[in-house]
ZAROVO-214371 format. One line per 10 residues: number of its first residue (from 1); their letters; for each residue z, x, y of C-alpha. Coordinates in nm, 3 decimals. Layout:
NUM) A) Z/X/Y | ... $
***
This chain:
1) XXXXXXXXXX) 0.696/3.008/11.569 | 0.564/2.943/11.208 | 0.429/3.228/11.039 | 0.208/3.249/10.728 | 0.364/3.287/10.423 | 0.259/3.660/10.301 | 0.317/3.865/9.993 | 0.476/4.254/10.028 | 0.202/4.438/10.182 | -0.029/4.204/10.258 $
11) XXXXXXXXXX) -0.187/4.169/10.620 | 0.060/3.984/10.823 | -0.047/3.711/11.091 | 0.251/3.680/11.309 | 0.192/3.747/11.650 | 0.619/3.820/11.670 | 0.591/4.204/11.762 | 0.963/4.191/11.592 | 0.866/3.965/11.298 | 0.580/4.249/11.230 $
21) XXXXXXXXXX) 0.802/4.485/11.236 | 1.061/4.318/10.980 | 0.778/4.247/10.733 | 0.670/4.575/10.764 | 1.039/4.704/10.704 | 1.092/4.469/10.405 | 0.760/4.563/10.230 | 0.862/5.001/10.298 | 1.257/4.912/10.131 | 1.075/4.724/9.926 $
31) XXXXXXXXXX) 0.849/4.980/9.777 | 1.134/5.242/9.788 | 1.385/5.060/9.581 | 1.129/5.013/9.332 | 1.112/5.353/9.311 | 1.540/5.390/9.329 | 1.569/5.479/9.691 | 1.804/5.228/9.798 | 1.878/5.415/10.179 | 1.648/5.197/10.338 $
41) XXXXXXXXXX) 1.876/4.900/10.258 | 2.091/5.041/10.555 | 1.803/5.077/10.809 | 1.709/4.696/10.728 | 2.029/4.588/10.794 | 2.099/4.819/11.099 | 1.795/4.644/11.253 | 1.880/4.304/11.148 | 2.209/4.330/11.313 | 2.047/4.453/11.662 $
51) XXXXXXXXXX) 1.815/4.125/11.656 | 2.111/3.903/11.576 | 2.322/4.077/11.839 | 2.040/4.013/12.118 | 2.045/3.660/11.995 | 2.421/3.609/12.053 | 2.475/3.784/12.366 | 2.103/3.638/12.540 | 2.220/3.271/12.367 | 2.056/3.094/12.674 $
61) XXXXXXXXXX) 1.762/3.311/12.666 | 1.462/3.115/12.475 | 1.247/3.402/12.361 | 1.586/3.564/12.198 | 1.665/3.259/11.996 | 1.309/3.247/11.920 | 1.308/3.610/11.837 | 1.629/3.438/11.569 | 1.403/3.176/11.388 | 1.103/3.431/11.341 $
71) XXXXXXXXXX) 1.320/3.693/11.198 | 1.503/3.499/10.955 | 1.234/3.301/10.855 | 1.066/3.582/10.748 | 1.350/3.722/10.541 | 1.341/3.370/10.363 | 0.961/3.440/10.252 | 1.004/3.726/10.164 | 1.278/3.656/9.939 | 1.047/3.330/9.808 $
81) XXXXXXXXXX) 0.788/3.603/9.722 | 0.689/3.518/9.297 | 0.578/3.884/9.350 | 0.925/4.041/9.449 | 1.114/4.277/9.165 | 1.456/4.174/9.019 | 1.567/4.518/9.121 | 1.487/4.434/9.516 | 1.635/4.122/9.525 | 2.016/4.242/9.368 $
91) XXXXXXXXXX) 1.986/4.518/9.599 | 1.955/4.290/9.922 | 2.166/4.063/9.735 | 2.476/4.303/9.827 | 2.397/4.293/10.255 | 2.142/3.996/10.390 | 2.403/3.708/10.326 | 2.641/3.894/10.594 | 2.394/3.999/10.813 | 2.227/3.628/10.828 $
101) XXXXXXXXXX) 2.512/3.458/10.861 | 2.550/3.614/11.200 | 2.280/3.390/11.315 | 2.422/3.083/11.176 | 2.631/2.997/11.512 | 2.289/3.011/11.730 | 2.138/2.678/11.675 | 2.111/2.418/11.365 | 1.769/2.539/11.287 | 1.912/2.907/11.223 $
111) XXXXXXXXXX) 2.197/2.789/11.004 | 1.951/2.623/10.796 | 1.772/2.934/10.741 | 2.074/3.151/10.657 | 2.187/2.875/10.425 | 1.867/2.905/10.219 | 1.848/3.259/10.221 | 2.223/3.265/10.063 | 2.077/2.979/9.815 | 1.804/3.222/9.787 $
121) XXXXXXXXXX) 2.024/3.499/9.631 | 2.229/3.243/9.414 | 1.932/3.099/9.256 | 1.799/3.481/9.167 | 2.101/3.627/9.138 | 2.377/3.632/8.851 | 2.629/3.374/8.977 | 2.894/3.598/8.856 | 2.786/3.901/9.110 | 2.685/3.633/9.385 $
131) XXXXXXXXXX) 3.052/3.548/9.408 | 3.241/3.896/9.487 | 2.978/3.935/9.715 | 2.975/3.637/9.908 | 3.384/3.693/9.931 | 3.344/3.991/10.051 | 3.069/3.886/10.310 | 3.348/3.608/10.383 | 3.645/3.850/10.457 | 3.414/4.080/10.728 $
141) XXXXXXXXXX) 3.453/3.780/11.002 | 3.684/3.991/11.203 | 3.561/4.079/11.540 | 3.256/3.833/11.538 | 3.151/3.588/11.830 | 3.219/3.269/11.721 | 3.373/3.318/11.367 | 3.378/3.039/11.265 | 3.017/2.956/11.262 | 2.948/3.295/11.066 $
151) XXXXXXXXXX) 3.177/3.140/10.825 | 3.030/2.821/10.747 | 2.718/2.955/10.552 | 2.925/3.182/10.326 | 3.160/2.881/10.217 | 2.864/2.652/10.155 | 2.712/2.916/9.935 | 3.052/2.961/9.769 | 3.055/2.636/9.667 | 2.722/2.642/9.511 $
161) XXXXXXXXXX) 2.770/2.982/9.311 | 3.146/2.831/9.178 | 2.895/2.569/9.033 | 2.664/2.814/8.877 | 2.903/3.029/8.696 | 2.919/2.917/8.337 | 3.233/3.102/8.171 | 3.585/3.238/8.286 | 3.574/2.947/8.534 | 3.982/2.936/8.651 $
171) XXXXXXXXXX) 3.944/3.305/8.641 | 3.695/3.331/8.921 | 3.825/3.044/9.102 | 4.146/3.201/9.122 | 3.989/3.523/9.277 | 3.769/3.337/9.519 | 4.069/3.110/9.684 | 4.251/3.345/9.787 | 3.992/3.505/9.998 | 3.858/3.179/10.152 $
181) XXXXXXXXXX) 4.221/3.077/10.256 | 4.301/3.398/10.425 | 3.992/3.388/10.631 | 4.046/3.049/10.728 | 4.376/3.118/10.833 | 4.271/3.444/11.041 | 3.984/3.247/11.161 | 4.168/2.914/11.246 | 4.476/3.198/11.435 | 4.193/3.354/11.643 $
191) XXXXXXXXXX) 4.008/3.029/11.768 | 4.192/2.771/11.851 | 3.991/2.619/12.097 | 3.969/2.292/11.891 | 3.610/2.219/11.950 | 3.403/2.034/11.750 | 3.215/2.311/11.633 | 3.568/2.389/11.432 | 3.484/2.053/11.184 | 3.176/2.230/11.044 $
201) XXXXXXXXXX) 3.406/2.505/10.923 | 3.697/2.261/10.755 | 3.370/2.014/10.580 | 3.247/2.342/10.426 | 3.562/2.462/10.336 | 3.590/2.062/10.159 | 3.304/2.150/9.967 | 3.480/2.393/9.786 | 3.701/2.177/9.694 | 3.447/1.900/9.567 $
211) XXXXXXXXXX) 3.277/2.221/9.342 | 3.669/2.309/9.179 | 3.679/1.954/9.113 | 3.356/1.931/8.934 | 3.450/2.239/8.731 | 3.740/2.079/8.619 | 3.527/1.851/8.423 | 3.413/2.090/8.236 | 3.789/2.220/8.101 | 4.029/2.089/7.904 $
221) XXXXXXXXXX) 4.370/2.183/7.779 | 4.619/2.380/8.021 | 4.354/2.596/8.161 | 4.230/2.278/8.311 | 4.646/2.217/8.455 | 4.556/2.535/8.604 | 4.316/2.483/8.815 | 4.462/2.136/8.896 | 4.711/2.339/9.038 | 4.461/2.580/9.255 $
231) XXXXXXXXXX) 4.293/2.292/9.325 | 4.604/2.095/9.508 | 4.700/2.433/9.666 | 4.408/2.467/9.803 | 4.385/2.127/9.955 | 4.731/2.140/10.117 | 4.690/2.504/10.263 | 4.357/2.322/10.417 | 4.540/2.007/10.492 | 4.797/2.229/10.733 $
241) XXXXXXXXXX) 4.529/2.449/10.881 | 4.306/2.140/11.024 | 4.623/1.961/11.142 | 4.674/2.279/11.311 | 4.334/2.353/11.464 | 4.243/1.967/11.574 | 4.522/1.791/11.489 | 4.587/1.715/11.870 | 4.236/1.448/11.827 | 4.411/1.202/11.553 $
251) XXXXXXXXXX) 4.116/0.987/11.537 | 3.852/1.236/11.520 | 4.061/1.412/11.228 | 4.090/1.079/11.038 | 3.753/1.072/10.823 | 3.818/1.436/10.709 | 4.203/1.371/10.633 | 4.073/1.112/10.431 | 3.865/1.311/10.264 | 4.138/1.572/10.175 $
261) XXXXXXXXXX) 4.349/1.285/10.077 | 4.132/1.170/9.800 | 4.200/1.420/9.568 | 4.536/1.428/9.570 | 4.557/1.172/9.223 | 4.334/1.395/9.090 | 4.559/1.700/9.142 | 4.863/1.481/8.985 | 5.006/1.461/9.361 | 5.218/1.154/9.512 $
271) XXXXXXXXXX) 5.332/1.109/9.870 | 5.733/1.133/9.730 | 5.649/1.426/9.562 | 5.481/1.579/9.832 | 5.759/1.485/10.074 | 6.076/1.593/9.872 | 5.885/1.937/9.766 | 5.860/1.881/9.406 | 5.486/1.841/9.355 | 5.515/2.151/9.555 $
281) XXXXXXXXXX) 5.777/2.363/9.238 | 5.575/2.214/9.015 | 5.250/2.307/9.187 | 5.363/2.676/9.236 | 5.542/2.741/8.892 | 5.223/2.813/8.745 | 5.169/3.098/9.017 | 5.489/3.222/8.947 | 5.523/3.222/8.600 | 5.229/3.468/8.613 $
291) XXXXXXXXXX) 5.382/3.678/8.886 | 5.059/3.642/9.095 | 5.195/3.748/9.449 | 4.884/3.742/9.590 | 4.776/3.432/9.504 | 5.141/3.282/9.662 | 5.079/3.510/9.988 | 4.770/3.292/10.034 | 5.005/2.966/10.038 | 5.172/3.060/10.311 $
301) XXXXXXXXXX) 5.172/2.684/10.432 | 5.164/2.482/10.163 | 5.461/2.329/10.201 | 5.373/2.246/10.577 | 5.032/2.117/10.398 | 5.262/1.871/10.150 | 5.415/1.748/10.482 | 5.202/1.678/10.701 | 4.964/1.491/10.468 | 5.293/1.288/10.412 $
311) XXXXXXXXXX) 5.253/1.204/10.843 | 4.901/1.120/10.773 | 4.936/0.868/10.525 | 5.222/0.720/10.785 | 4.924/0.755/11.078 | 4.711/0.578/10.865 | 4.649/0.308/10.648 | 4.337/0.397/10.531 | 4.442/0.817/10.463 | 4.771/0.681/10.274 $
321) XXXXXXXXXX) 4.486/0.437/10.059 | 4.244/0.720/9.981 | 4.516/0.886/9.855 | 4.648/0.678/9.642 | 5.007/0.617/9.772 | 5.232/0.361/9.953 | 5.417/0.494/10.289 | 5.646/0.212/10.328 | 5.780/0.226/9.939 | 5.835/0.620/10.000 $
331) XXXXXXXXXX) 6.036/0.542/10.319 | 6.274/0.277/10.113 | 6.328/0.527/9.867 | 6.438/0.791/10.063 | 6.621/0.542/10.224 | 6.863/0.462/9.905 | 6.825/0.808/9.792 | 7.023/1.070/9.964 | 6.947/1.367/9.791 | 6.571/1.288/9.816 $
341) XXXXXXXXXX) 6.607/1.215/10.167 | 6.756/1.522/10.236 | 6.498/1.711/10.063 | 6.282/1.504/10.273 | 6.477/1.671/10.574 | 6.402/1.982/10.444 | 6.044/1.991/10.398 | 5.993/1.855/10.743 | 6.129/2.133/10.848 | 5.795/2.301/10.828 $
351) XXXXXXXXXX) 5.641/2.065/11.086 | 5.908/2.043/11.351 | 5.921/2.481/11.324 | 5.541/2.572/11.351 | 5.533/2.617/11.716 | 5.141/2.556/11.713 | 5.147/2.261/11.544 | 5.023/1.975/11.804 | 5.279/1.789/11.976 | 5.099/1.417/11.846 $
361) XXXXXXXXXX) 5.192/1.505/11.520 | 5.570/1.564/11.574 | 5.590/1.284/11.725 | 5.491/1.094/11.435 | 5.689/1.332/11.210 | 5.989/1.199/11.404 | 5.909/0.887/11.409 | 5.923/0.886/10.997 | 6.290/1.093/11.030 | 6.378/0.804/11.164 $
371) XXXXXXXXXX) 6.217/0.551/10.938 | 6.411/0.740/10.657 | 6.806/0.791/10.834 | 6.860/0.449/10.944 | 7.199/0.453/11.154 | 7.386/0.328/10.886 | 7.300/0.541/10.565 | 7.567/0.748/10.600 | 7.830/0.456/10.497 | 7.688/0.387/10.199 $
381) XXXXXXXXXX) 7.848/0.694/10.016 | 8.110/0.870/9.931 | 8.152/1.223/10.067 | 8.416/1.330/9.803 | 8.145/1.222/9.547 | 7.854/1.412/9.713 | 7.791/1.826/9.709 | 7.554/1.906/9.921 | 7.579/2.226/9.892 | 7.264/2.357/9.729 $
391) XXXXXXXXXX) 7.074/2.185/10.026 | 7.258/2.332/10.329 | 7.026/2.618/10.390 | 6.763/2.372/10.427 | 6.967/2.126/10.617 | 7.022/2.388/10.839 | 6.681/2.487/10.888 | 6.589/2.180/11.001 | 6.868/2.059/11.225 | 6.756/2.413/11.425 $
401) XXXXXXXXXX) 6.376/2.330/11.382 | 6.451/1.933/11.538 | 6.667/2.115/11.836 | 6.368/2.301/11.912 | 6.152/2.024/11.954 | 6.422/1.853/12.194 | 6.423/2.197/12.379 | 6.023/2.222/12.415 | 5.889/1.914/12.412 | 5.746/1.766/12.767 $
411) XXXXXXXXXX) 5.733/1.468/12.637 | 6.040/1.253/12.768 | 6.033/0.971/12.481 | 6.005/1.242/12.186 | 6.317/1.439/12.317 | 6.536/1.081/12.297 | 6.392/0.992/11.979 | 6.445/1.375/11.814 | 6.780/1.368/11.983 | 6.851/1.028/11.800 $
421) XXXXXXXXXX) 6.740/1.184/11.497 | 6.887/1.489/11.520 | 7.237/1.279/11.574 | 7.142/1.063/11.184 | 7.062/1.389/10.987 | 7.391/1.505/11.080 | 7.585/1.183/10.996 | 7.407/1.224/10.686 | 7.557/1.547/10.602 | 7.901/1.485/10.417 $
431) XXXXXXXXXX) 8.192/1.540/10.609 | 8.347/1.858/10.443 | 8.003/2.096/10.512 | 7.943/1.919/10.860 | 8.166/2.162/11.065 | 7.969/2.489/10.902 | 7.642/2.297/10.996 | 7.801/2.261/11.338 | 7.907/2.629/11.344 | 7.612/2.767/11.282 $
441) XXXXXXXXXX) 7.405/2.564/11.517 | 7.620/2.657/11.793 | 7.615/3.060/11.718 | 7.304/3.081/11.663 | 7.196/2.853/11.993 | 6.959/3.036/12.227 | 6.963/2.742/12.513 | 7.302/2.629/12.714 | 7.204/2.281/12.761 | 7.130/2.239/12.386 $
451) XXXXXXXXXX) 7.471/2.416/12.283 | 7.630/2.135/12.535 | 7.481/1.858/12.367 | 7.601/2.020/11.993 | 7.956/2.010/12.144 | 7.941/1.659/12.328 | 7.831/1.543/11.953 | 8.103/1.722/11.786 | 8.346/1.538/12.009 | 8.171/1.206/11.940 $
461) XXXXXXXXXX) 8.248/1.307/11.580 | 8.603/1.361/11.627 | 8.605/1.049/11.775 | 8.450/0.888/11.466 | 8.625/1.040/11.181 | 8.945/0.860/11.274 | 9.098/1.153/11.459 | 9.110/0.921/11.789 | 9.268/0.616/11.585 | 9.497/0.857/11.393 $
471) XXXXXXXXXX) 9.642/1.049/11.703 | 9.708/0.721/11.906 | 9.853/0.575/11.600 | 9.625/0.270/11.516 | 9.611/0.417/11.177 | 9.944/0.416/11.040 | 9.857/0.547/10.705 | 9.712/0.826/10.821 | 9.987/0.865/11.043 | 10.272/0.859/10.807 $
481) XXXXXXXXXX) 10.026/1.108/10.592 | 9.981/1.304/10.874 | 9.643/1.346/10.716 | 9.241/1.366/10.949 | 8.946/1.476/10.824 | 8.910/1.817/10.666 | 8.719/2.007/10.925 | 8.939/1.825/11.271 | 9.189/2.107/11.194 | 8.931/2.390/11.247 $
491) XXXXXXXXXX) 8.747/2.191/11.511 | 8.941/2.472/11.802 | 8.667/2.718/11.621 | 8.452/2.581/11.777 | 8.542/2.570/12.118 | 8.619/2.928/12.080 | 8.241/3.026/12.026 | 8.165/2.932/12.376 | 8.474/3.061/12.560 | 8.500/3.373/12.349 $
501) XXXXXXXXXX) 8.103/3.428/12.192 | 8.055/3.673/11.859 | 7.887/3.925/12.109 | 8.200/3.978/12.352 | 8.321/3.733/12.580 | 8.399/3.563/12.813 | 8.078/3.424/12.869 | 7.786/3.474/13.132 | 7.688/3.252/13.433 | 7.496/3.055/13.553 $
511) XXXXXXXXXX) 7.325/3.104/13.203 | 7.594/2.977/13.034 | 7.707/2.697/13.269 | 7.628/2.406/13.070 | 7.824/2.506/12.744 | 8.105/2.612/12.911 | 8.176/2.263/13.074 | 8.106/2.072/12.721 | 8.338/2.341/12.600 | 8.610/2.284/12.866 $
521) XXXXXXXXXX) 8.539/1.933/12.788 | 8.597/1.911/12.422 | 8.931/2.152/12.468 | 9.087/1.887/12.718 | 8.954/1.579/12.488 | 9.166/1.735/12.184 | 9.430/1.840/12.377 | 9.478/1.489/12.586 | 9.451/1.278/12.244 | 9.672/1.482/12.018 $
531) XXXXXXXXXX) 9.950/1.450/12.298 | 9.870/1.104/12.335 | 9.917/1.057/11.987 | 10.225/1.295/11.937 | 9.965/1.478/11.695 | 9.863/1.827/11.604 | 9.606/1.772/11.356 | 9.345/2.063/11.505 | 9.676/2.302/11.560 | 9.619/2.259/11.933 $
541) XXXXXXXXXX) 9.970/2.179/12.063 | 10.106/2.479/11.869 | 10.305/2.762/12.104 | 10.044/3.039/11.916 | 9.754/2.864/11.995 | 9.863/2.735/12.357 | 9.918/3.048/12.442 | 9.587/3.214/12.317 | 9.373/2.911/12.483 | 9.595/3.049/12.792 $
551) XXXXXXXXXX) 9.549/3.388/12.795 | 9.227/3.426/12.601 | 9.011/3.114/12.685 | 9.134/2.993/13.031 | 9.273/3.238/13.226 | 8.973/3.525/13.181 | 8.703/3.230/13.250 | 8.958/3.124/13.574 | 8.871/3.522/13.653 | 8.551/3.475/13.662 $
561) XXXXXXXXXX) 8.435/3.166/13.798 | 8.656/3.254/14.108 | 8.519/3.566/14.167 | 8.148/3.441/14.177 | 8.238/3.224/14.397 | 8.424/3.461/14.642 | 8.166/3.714/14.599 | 7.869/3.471/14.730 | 8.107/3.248/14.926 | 7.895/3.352/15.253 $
571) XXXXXXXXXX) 7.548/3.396/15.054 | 7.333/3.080/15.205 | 7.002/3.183/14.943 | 6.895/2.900/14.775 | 6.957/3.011/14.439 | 7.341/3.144/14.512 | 7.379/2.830/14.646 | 7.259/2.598/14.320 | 7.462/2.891/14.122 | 7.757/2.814/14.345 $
581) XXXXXXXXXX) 7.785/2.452/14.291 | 7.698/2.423/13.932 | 7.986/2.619/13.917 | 8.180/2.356/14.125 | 8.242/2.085/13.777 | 8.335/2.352/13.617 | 8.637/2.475/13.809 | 8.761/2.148/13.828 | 8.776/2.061/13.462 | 8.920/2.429/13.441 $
591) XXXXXXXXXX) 9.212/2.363/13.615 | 9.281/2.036/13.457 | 9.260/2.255/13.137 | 9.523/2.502/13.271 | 9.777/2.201/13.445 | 9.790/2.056/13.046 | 9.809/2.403/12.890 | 10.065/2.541/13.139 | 10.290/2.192/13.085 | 10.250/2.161/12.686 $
601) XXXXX) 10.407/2.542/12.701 | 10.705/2.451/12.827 | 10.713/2.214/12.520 | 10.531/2.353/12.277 | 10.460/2.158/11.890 $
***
């Protein structure tokens, strides 16, 4: 398919009816830009378009991909004519790199040529116009075939013209980054197929990082901090979008993690920093000190970047060596460090959330929560000593991100290993803000078997914060104090978001089935142990509150459940049926409720 290199308007030898007809086209917009007609520059295009179209849509068709190679290799000679006027070339300069990276997906051979066209243009062209243009070539992906492969070109010749430019360099960096993360996000959203093809996109997206690096040797002083700090934005915005895309094949992402990874001593970035968010402040102050909004809108997961590259290094050996840092030393820090470790919480978070992020990967996020909340942390300290308070939005965040990976995982070992972790962070959390964590997580619970499980652990905490020693009188201290934990008093709160929920009560079945019982459950364990123990820490023996439970609580849910089941006593579908007898536990516990209420009233605290 070779075809004689020619100069404008000389005879041309191809016997490609199509390749004739694009030399022919090149030497007419040729000749009229010369003389300032630049129209023609739209006709060119139009018709390179329509070829690469064919190309894409016939891709199994030989003479079509043929028809590819011909056309773009005689763009290339054209563009390597000695002959060809400055003028010409910054006028293609503004359209060819778009319209031949359309070809770039077809075969290697074709990306080749479209990368030395685009090398074409940089070598010619001012590096300084080269780069807006290539951006902009960059950000029109939307609505191609195979995106990512009309990508690729465009990055690699970003990289090159960053290397070209010789003045304002953190300047133009700074425009260009923003532009190349965005489209790799859009791009990474719309094709998640997790093919191999998707590597080519995240090594050329690399190289940009490899030219910012080598600029930096060329700076000094705080611009150089700077773009440091681009730099290790960059890297961790990439780091979270290939976890993302092909994160679910650990072993084929190694090598490139690596990769990533080695930069990060370069970019003044350790794994503790990473992991308790302050490489991340200290990272991002620079953006926000110059109120650059849109370079932060571009960041949009960094901190699921600083993460995640935190789970690599604990993956593997070899990613936590190229990037300089120690795993196990991190984990025994965080270990003796509690508000480190619950920043730690906090920032993983952003994993255990991203509902696309690849199951593998939480799996071995979880499997470092637990490396850092060994069972017995919590003993070491002194909750009248500790304020936690500044970290209980986060705290909450991620308590509600790990419940959603015990609600959606289908994998039977992570849900017992989240749930066990899910049971330390909260042990973690000091006794005084526990209940509000608590609170919250059972409002703002979507799923009745997960509220359940909150309210089974709030009883094992009642349990372990004395209240079952101090009501049976084991403790006599407390007892003569008539003192229990802070939040045992409001603990009836709690019950009363099931039985009587923020929306309107009582609640719904069979939807709710599973949080009434725990409910139902909890009410009878508080109200069983403070009679055993002659008690009324939580306020439950009180005539006020016996009577509410009564009237409020027990008798409107009694209402209920006997209804449904006199309304579908003679309904034999399957599903009435399974409603039916779920319903079954929960009239008996019910009525035990009701016996103990209806006898404490006639001896009320």
């Amino acid at each position: 398919m070779a075809t004689e290199t020619s100069e404008p308007g000389e005879p041309f030898s191809s016997k490609n009816p199509l390749a004739l007809y694009l030399h022919e086209k090149l030497s007419s917009c040729s000749t009229l830009i010369e003389s300032g007609d630049e129209k023609s520059v739209a006709e060119l295009v139009d018709f390179i378009h329509t070829v690469s179209d064919s190309s894409v849509s016939n891709h199994e068709d030989r003479d079509a991909q043929g028809n590819a190679v011909e056309v773009l290799s005689e763009i290339h000679k054209f563009l390597l004519s000695p002959s060809l006027d400055q003028a010409v070339i910054d006028a293609l300069s503004f359209e060819l790199p778009k319209a031949v990276s359309k070809f770039a997906g077809l075969s290697d051979e074709c990306l080749k040529i479209a990368d030395s066209i685009i090398d074409c243009f940089i070598e010619k062209c001012s590096p300084r116009d080269m780069l807006p243009v290539l951006c902009e070539a960059l950000d029109s992906w939307n609505g191609m075939v195979h995106a990512y492969d009309y990508v690729v070109p465009l990055l690699s010749g970003i990289s090159k013209v960053l290397l070209a430019i010789q003045r304002r360099h953190f300047e133009q960096v700074k425009v260009a980054v923003p532009v190349i993360l965005n489209v790799l996000k859009a791009v990474c959203s719309e094709f998640s197929a997790r093919d191999t093809e998707c590597m080519n996109l995240f090594i050329n997206a690399l190289g940009i990082a490899y030219s910012i690096r080598a600029i930096c040797a060329k700076l000094e002083g705080r611009v150089l901090e700077k773009l440091r700090d681009v730099l290790g934005s960059y890297l961790l915005q990439l780091m979270a979008l290939l976890s993302l895309v092909l994160g679910c094949e650990i072993p084929g992402c190694l090598p490139l993690v690596s990769r990533l990874s080695e930069f990060f001593p370069f970019c003044g970035l350790s794994y503790l920093g990473l992991i308790t968010g302050s490489d991340i402040d200290k990272m991002t102050c620079t953006f926000v000190a110059e109120e650059d909004d849109d370079y932060m809108r571009c960041l949009s997961y960094i901190k699921h970047g600083a993460a995640i590259s935190v789970i690599w290094g604990h993956i593997s050996v070899n990613v936590a060596r190229a990037a300089g840092g120690d795993v196990s030393s991190v984990k025994d820090e965080l270990l003796s460090n509690r508000t480190e470790r619950w920043q730690a919480v906090g920032m993983l978070k952003h994993i255990f959330s991203f509902v696309d992020f690849p199951w593998e990967l939480k799996k071995h996020a979880i499997d470092f929560l637990l490396c850092i909340t060994d069972g017995n942390i919590a003993r070491n300290y002194n909750d009248k000593d500790t304020d936690c308070s500044i970290y209980m939005p986060n705290l909450y965040a991620a308590l509600q991100a790990i419940t959603m990976v015990i609600m959606y995982t289908p994998d039977t070992v992570l849900r017992k290993n989240t749930f066990e972790a899910l049971k330390r962070v909260l042990a973690d959390i000091p006794t005084s803000q526990r209940f509000e964590i608590f609170q919250a997580l059972i409002t703002n619970s979507t799923s009745s078997p997960m509220t359940a499980l909150l309210l089974d652990l709030v009883r094992n905490d009642l349990y372990k914060e004395g209240f079952q020693r101090t009501a049976t009188g084991k403790d006599k201290e407390k007892q003569e104090n008539k003192a229990a934990p802070l939040w045992v008093a409001r603990s009836l709160e709690i019950v009363e978001l099931v039985f009587r929920p923020p929306q309107g009560g009582p609640p719904s079945f069979p939807e709710h089935g599973d949080a009434v019982l725990a409910a139902l459950n909890l009410y009878r364990f508080i109200l069983m142990t403070e009679s055993a123990g002659k008690t009324n820490y939580t306020g439950v023996l009180s005539k006020k509150n016996l009577e509410k439970a009564f009237n409020e609580w027990l008798l409107p849910l009694r209402a209920l459940v006997t209804g449904i089941m006199a309304e579908n006593k003679d309904d034999h579908d399957p599903l009435v049926m399974d409603t039916v007898c779920s319903l079954n536990p929960i009239e008996l516990v019910l009525y035990r409720c009701i016996e103990l209420v209806e006898e404490k009233l006639k001896h009320p605290t």
